[in-house]
N, C-alpha and C positions, 0 to 999 in steps of 0.2 A: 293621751299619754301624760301629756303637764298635768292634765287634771288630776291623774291619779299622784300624785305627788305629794298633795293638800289633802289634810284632814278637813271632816267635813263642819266643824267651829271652825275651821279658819276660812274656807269660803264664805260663811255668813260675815265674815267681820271685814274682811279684807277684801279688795276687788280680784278676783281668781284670773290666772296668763289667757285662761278660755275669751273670759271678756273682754282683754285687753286685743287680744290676735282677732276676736269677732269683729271688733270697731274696725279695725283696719278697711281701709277703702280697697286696697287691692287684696287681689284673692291668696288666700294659702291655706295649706293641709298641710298632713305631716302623717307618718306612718313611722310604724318600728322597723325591725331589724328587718322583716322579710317579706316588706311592702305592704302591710294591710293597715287599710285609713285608721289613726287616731283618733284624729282631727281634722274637722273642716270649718271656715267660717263663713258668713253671709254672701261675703262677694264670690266665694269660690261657688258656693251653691247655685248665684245668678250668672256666673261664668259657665259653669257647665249646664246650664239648663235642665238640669234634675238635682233634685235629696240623694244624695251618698250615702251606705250605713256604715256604720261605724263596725269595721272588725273585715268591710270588704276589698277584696284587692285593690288597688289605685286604679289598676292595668283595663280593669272594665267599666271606669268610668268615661270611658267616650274613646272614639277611634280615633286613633292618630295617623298621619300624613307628612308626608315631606315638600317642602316648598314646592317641586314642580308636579305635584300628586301623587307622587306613587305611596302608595300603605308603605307605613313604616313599623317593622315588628318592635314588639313588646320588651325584648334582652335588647332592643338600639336606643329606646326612649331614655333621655334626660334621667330621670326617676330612677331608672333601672341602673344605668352606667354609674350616680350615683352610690346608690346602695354596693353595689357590686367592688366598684374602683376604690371606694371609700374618700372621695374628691368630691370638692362641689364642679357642677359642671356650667359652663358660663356660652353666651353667644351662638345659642345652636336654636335656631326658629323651627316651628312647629306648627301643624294648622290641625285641630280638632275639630274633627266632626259631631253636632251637637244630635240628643234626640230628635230634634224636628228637623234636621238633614241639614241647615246650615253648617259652613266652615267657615270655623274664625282662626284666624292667624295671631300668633304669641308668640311671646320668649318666655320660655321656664328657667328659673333658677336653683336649683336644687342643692343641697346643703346638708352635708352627713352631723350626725349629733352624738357627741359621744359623752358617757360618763365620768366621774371623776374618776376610776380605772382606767379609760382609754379605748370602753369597749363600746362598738356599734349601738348607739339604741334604736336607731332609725333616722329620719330625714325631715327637711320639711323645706317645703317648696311654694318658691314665689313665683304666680304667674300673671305676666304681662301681655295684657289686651293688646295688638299692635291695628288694631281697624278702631279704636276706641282713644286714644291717647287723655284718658282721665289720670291724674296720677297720684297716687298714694298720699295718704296722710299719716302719717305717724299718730299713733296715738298715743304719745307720750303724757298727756295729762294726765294718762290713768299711775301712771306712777305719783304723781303726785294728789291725787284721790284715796293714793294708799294713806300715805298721814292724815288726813283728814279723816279717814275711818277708823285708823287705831284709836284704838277704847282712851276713855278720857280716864280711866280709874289707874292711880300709879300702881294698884294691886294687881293689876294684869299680869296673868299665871307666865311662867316660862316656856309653858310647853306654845302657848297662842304666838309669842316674842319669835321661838323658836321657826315655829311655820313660818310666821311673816318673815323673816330673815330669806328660809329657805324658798320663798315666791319671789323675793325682790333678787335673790341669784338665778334664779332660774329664767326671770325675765331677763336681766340683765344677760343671760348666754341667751337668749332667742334674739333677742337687739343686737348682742354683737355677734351673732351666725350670719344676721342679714348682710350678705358683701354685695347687696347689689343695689341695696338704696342706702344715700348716706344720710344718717339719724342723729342728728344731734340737738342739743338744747342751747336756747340760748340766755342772758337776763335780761333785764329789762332796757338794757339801754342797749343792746346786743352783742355785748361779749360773750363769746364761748364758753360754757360750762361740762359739756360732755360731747363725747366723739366715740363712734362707733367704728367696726372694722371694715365696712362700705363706706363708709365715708373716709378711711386711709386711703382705699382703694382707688376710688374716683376723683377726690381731690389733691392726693399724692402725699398729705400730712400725717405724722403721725400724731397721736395724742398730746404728749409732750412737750410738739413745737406749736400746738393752735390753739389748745385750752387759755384761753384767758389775753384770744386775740377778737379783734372785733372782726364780725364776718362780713364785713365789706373789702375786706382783704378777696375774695371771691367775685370781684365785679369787675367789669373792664373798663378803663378808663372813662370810654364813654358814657356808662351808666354813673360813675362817680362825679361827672359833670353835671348831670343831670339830678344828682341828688335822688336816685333810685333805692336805696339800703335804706333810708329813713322813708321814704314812702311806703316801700313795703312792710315794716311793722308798723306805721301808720294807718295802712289799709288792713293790716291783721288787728289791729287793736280796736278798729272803732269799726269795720265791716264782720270781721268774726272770720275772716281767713281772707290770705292773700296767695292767688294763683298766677303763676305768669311762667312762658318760655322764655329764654335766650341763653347769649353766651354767657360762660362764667370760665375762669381762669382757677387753671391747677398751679399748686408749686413751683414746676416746670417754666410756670409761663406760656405752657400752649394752652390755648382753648376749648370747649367742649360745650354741646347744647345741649342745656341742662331743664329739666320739668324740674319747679321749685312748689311747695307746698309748704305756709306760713301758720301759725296757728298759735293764739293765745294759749298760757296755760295762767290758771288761776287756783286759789288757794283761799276759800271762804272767802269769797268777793275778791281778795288784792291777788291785781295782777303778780306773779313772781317770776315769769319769763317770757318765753317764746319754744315752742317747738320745730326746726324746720327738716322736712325731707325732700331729699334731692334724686332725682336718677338722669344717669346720661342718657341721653335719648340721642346721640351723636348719631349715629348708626341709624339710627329710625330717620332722622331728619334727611339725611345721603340718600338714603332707600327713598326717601317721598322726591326728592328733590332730581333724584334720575329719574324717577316712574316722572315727574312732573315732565323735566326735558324730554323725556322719551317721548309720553303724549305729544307735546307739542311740539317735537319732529315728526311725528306719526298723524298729527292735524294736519303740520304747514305743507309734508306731501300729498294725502288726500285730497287737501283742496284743494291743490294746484294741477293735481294730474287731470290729463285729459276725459278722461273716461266718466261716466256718473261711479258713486261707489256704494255699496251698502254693506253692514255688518248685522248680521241677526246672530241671533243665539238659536239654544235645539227648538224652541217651539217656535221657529219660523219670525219671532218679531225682531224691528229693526233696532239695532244699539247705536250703529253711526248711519250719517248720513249729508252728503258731500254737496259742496255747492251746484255741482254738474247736475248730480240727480235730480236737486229741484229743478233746473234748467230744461232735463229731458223729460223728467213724469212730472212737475207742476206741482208736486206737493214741497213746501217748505221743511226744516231741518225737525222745526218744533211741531207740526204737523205729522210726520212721517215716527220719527220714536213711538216704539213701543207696538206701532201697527204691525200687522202681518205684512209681510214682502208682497205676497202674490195678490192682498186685495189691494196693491198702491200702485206696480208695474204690470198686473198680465189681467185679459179678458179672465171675470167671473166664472164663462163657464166653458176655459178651457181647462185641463187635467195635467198638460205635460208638462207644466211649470211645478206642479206642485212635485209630481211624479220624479222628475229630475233631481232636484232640490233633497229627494230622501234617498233616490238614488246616489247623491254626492256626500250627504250624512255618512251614508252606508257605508262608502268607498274610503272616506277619508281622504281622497286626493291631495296632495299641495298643490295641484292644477288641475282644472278641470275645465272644458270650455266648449260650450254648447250653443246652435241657433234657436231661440224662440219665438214667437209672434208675441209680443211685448204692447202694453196700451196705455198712455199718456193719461191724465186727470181729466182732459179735454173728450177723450174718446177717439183720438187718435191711433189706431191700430197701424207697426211698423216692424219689421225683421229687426233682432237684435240679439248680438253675442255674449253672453255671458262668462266669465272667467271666473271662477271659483276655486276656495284653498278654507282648510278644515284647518283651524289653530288651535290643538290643546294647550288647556289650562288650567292649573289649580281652584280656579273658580267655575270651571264650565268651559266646553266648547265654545267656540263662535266659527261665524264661515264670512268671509271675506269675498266678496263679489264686486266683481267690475263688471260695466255693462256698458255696451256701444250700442250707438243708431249706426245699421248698414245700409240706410236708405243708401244714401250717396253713395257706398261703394258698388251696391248693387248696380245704380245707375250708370256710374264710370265703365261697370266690368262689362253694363251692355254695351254700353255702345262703344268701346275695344272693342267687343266681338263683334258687332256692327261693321266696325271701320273696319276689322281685320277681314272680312267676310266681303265689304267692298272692294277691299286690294287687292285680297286673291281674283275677284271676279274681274277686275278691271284688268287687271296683268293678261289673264287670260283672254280677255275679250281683246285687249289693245292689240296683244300679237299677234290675234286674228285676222281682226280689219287691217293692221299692218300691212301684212301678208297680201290679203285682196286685195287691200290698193296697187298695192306692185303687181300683182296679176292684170287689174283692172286697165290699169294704164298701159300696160304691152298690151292689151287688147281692145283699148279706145284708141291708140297711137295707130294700131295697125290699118284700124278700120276706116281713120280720119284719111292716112295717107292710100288705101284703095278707093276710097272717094274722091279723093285730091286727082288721083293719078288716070280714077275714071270717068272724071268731068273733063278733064283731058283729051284724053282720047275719045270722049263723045259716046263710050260707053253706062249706059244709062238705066239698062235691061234689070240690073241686079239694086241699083239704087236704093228702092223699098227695103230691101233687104237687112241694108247697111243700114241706112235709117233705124230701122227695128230695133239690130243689133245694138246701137248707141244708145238708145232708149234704153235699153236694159240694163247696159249700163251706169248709165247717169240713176238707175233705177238703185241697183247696187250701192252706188258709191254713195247716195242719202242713206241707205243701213250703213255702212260700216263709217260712216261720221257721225251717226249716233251714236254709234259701237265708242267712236273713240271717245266722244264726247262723254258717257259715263263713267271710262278705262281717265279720263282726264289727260289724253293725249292727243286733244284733237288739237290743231294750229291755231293759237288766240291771237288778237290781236288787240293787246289790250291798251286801252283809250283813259281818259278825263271824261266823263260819262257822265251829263245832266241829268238825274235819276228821276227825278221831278216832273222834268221836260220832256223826255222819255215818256215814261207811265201817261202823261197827257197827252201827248200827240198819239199816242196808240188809243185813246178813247175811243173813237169814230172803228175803227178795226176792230177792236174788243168789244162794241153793243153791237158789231153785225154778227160776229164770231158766236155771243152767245145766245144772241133772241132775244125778240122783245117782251116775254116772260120772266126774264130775269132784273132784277135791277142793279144797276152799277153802281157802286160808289166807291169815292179816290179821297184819300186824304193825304194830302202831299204838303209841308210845309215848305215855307218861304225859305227859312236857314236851311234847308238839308245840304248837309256833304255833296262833295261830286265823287262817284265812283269811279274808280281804276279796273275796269275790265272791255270785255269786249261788248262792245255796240250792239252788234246783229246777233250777239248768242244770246244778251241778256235781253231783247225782244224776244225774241224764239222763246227764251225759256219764261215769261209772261205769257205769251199768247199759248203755248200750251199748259201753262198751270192754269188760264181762265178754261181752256177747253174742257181739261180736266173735270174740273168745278161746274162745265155746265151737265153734262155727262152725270154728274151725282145729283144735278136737282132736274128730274125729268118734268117735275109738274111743276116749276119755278121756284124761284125764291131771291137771293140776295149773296152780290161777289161785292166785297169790302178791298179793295187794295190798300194799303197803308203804306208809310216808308217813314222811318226813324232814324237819327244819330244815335248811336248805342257806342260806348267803351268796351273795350275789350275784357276788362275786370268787372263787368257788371253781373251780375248774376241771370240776367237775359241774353248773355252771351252763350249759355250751356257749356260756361266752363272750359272752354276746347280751345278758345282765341287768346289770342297773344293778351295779357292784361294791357301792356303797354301801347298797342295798337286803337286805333278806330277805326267805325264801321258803320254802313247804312245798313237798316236792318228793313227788308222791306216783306210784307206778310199780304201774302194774296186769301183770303178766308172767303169760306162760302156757307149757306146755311142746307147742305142738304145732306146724304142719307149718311154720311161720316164712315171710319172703316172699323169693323173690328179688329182684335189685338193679331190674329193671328197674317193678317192681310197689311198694318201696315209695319209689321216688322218686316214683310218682304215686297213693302212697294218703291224703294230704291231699286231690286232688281233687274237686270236686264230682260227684257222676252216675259215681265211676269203680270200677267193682266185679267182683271174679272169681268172683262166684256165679252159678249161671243165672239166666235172665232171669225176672221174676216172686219171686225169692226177696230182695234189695236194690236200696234205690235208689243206693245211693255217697255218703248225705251224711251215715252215722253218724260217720266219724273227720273230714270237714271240718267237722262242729258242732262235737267236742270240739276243733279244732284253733281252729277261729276263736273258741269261748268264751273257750280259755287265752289266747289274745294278748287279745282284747278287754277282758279282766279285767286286765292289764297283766303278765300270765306268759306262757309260753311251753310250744311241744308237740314233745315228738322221738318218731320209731319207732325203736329198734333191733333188729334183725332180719335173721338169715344163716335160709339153706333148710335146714330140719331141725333147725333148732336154739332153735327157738321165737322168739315176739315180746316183746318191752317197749316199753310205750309210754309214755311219761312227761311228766309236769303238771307247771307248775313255774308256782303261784299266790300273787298277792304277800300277802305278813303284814298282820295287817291293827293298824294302830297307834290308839288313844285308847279313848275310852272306850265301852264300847257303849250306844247310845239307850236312851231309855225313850222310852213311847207309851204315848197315854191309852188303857184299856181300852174296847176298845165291847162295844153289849150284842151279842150273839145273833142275828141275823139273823131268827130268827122271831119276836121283840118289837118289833122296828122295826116305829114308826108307817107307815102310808100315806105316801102324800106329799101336802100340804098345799097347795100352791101357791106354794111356793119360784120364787125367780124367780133363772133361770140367765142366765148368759152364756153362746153358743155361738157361738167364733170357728172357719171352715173353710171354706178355699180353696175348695174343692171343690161344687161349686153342689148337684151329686146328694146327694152323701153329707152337706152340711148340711140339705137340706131333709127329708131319711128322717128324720133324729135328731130333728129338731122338732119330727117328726109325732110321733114316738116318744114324745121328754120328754112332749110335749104331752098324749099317750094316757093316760100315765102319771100326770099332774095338774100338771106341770107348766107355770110361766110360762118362756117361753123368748124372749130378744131375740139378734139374729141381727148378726153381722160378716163380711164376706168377707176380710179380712186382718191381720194382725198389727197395722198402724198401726189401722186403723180400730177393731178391738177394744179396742188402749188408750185411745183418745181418748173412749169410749163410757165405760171403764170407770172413766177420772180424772177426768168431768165430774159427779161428786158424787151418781150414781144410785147406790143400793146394793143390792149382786148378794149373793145366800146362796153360790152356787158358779158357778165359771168355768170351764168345760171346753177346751179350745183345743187345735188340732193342733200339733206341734210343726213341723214343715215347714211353716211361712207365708213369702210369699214378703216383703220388706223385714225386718219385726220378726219373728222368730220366738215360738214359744207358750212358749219358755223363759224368756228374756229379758221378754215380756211380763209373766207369772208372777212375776216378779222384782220386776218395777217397782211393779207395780199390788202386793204384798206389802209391799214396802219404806213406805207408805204406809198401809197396810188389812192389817196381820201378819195377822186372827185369819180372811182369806178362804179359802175351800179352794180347790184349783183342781188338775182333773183333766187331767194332759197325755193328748195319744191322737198317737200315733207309726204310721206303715209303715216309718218312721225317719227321721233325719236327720242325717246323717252328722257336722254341724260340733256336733251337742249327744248327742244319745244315745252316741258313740263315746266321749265322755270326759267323761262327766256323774258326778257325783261321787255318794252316796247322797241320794235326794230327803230333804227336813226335813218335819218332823210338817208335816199340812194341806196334803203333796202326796200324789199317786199316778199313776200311770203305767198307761196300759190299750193294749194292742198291737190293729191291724189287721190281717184285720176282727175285728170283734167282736158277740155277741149280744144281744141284748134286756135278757137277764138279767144279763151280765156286766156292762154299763153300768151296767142298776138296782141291781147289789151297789155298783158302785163311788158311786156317785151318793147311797144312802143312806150309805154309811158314813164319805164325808168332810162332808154334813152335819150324823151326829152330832155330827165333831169338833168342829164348830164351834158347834153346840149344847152340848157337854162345856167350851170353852172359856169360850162366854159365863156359863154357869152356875159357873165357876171364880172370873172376876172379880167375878162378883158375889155372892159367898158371902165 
């Protein structure tokens, strides 16, 4: 368009607007009235990444876009609203799409041109790289290139004078169209000589108030300290340009960050000034300096969050990658970029990682969350959940994934169902045996006192009989103390327990128990803990764990018993124990045929056993398992097929001091019995009147209570009892509680609990105190009468105390 302005002698003589608008470092065109290119120059041609022709619409030189993607039509673009509104249009960003598919991000500045009429002739437009931050240089020398080429002959025609007139106006209105970069000249020592309409605009002066001021008036304090305004034509003068960012100060007084471009201009060798362009770059600097915060709030929570994280883009490879990650798959952050996702986290030659992954493309989800079999650098293959979200974006998709190890959850959730699977079977079981024992005992009570009754009377005929029947069931009552023993309701009695000492004196028992095919070995240290449980259960449950163990090596081999101090935070606690607590953890191991998966998921169960029939009943590992919980430890099997079993106790320490207890005599010097006169509280109508008779047999006074309340009230109304026997399962007061009260008043009373159990006392009853004892159902004649003389002596041992 400018060109066609100029005759063609005055292009040869004079520098033409083409050459001058070519030089420029930033890119601009220019079209007429109804958008078709004029004009284009060098950087707009490497901006757009193709040759424009000259006479074609602007509108198909590359597609345009809107900051968050979306196409933006042709009547919305910058250029268009121009020509149309007849306004330049300011602060509207654009992202072109080039021939080879890249998007670069701009600001266009577009700028209506009109005639001296006033009529439209077209536009021309400045466009701002915003991924690129180079910034314009004025090419203001070429104006003064102009004199230097005007003819040296004073006869030079009017019509040549003429042109060049009409080129240095025509330049002069493209320099002052530009409002978006400020153009000015400066001399030599850097006073202002000229001032364009971008440069009103941005620095807030008009012509009039800054021409013929020095442009250090434009620095801030701090650069004036520093003596910046003279280094920078310093560094234009003797390096051939001076570029640099920072603040610079408007009119106003406020400030703005400005891209500054310095540039000699010369005049047959003598320097005659300075050229400088300036643009605000305010806005772009905001834009980077939030995208900056942004990132580096979008880092400082990635790397802090739990989870590993990964970002890939559509072809699968990684763009971030989070501390965690490397932590779970072993590859590092600069290792990992740029890789495919699925050859860094999943097995080679599985499909559903990839298959999911296009499935989530496809979907677009903002959440998405799947389990896959996942594999570490190492080759560790492990269940893992992945959470996926699809984030569009003007540059490309990405997808955002979190990813967990559910090793441990998996193992947590088994063994809940584990434990949950114990509880219901122990409930069930307990209120079985319960139940029998109560049975048992009205029918070992009854059978004791037809024996009693018929050695009496010299009746003798049916003896055998009776015999038999007791047999049965004392036969009985070892099943359903198993029973409770796995339900963890059987009566404990739990002690200070040398675990050590224990394990070792059971040697000689334990090498007859397993043969001498087998070989034993004990490792017991010096320091170990003393444990807090019961005595005779945690023998029982040793000597049937070595049984066990011999049973799995038929053709010999090798039982290892161990025993260890373990914390309860230790990771060989299995997670379950108090962290705060301690604990002997003691491991009976064998070398022989080991179980498969499916055998010892159910070898805690009750009745569940792989021997033939007649050879086990299934309740030796659920007694040792409901002992260790019951005692407040815990019981694992570990065990692969062929590789032998470990089964391991994990029993808690036991803290203070250990009791003393008065000595009784001898059981074969204990007096008869006298006529003591008992309490006998029991629900139980059968089984309180067998024991009556019994006591009774035996020489005992006996007064009778059907329940818990009624026992106490008997036993606060100031009668006094030598001993108090009471079942612990009473229905209102229980025989514990009872025990308590009527103590808490009458310390020096003995008082025998008798249990088939009861869950809310036996399960967490702490070690009974001198002048208790505990007797399990049923029970016989004799055990009663052991227990019956010997907390009388205590209290015979007592009162002979206080009164010495």
């Amino acid at each position: 368009m400018l060109k066609e302005l100029l005759p063609t002698g005055a292009a040869a003589t004079v520098p033409s607007s083409e050459n001058v608008l070519k030089t420029l470092p930033v890119a601009i065109y220019t079209t007429d009235a109804q958008g078709r290119i004029t004009f284009f120059n060098d950087a707009a041609v490497a901006f757009a990444g193709r040759q424009p022709a000259i006479g074609e619409m602007w509108c198909v030189m590359w597609r345009l876009f809107r900051p968050d993607g979306t196409p933006l039509p042709h009547d919305q673009c910058p250029t268009a609203i121009a020509l149309r509104e007849r306004r330049p249009v300011h602060d509207m960003e654009v992202i072109a799409e080039r021939p080879d598919g890249k998007r670069v991000p701009f600001m266009p500045h577009p700028t209506p041109l009109f005639d001296e009429n006033g009529e439209l002739i077209g536009v021309i437009n400045t466009l701002v790289d915003l991924t690129d931050p180079k910034h314009v240089q004025a090419q203001l020398e070429q104006a003064q290139a102009l004199a230097a080429q005007q003819s040296e002959s004073a006869a030079q025609d009017a019509e040549m004078a003429d042109n060049l007139g009409r080129f240095k106006r025509d330049f002069e209105l493209l320099v002052g169209s530009v409002t978006d970069y400020a153009i000015f000249m400066l001399d030599t020592t850097g006073y202002i000589t000229s001032w364009n309409s971008g440069a009103e605009r941005i620095k807030g002066y008009r012509a009039e108030d800054i021409i013929g001021r020095h442009f250090s008036v434009f620095y801030t304090p701090e650069d004036l300290a520093a003596d910046i305004p003279r280094l920078a034509l310093t560094t234009a003068l003797h390096g051939g340009r001076f570029e640099t960012e920072g603040w610079r100060v408007r009119k106003d007084g406020t400030r703005f960050w400005a891209i500054v471009v310095i540039d000699p201009v010369w005049d047959n060798g003598q320097l005659i000034g300075f050229a400088e362009v300036t643009r605000d770059a305010t806005t772009r600097r905001n834009a980077e300096l939030a995208l900056f915060e942004s990132e580096r709030r979008f880092r400082g929570i990635v790397n802090n969050a739990l989870d590993a994280f990964a970002q890939i883009d559509e072809a699968g490879r990684v763009t971030e990658w989070n501390p965690q990650a490397h932590e779970l798959f072993g590859w590092s952050r600069e290792q990992a970029l740029g890789k495919p996702l699925t050859a860094l986290c999943f097995p080679s030659n599985d499909t559903f990682a990839s298959e999911w992954l296009v499935s989530a493309w496809q979907k677009k989800l903002t959440r998405q969350t799947h389990q896959l079999t996942a594999m570490n650098r190492s080759g560790r293959r492990f269940t893992a959940e992945l959470s996926a979200s699809v984030l569009t974006l003007a540059s490309g998709p990405l997808m955002n994934i979190f990813m967990r190890d559910l090793t441990q959850k998996i193992q947590m959730e088994t063994q809940l169902r584990q434990s949950q699977k114990m509880e219901a079977l122990g409930q069930l079981t307990g209120g079985i045996a319960h139940d029998f024992n109560n049975i048992l005992q009205a029918i070992s009570s009854s059978l004791e006192v037809v024996e009693i009754i018929g050695q009496r009377e010299g009746f003798i005929a049916g003896d055998k009989h009776i015999q038999n029947a007791l047999s049965s069931v004392r036969r009985a009552a070892g099943l359903t103390h198993r029973l409770l023993a796995f339900a963890r309701r059987q009566a404990l009695d739990p002690q200070a327990v040398d675990v050590g000492g224990l394990i070792a004196g059971m040697s000689e028992l334990l090498r007859h128990s397993i043969g001498e095919h087998i070989a034993l070995e004990l490792a017991l240290p010096d320091a170990l803990w003393t444990a807090h449980c019961d005595t005779n259960q945690l023998e029982n449950a040793i000597l049937n764990l070595a049984i066990n163990a011999r049973d799995a090596m038929p053709k010999g081999g090798r039982l290892r018993i161990e025993a260890a101090n373990i914390s309860g935070s230790d990771p060989n606690a299995f997670n379950v124990m108090d962290p705060d607590s301690s604990y002997i953890k003691i491991v009976v191991a064998d070398s022989g045929t080991g179980m498969p998966p499916d055998v010892k998921e159910r070898a805690f169960d009750p009745f569940y056993t792989t021997k033939p029939v007649g050879q086990g009943t299934g309740l030796g590992l659920s007694m040792v398992y409901g002992f260790a919980r019951q005692s407040g430890g815990h019981c694992v099997i570990e065990s692969e097929l062929g590789e032998g079993t470990r089964i391991i106790l994990l029993l808690p320490r036991y803290v203070g001091p250990v009791q003393s207890h008065v000595e009784l005599v001898a059981t074969a010097d204990r007096p008869a019995a006298s006529g003591e006169h008992i309490l006998l509280v029991e629900d139980q109508d059968v089984i309180r009147d067998a024991v009556t008779e019994v006591l009774g047999k035996l020489g005992y006074e006996v007064t009778q209570a059907s329940d818990g309340l009624e026992g106490l009230s008997i036993a606060m109304a100031g009668q006094t009892f030598d001993l108090i026997i009471t079942d612990i399962g009473l229905p209102g007061v229980n025989g514990r509680s009872l025990a308590d009260t009527v103590r808490s008043q009458q310390p020096y009373v003995p008082v025998l609990l008798v249990t088939g159990y009861d869950p809310s006392v036996v399960h967490s009853s702490p070690s009974l105190p001198a002048g208790m004892a505990l007797l399990s159902k049923p029970f016989n004649v004799d055990a009663l009468n052991e227990q019956v003389r010997r907390l009388l002596e205590w209290r015979h041992a007592q009162r002979e105390a206080r009164n010495s």
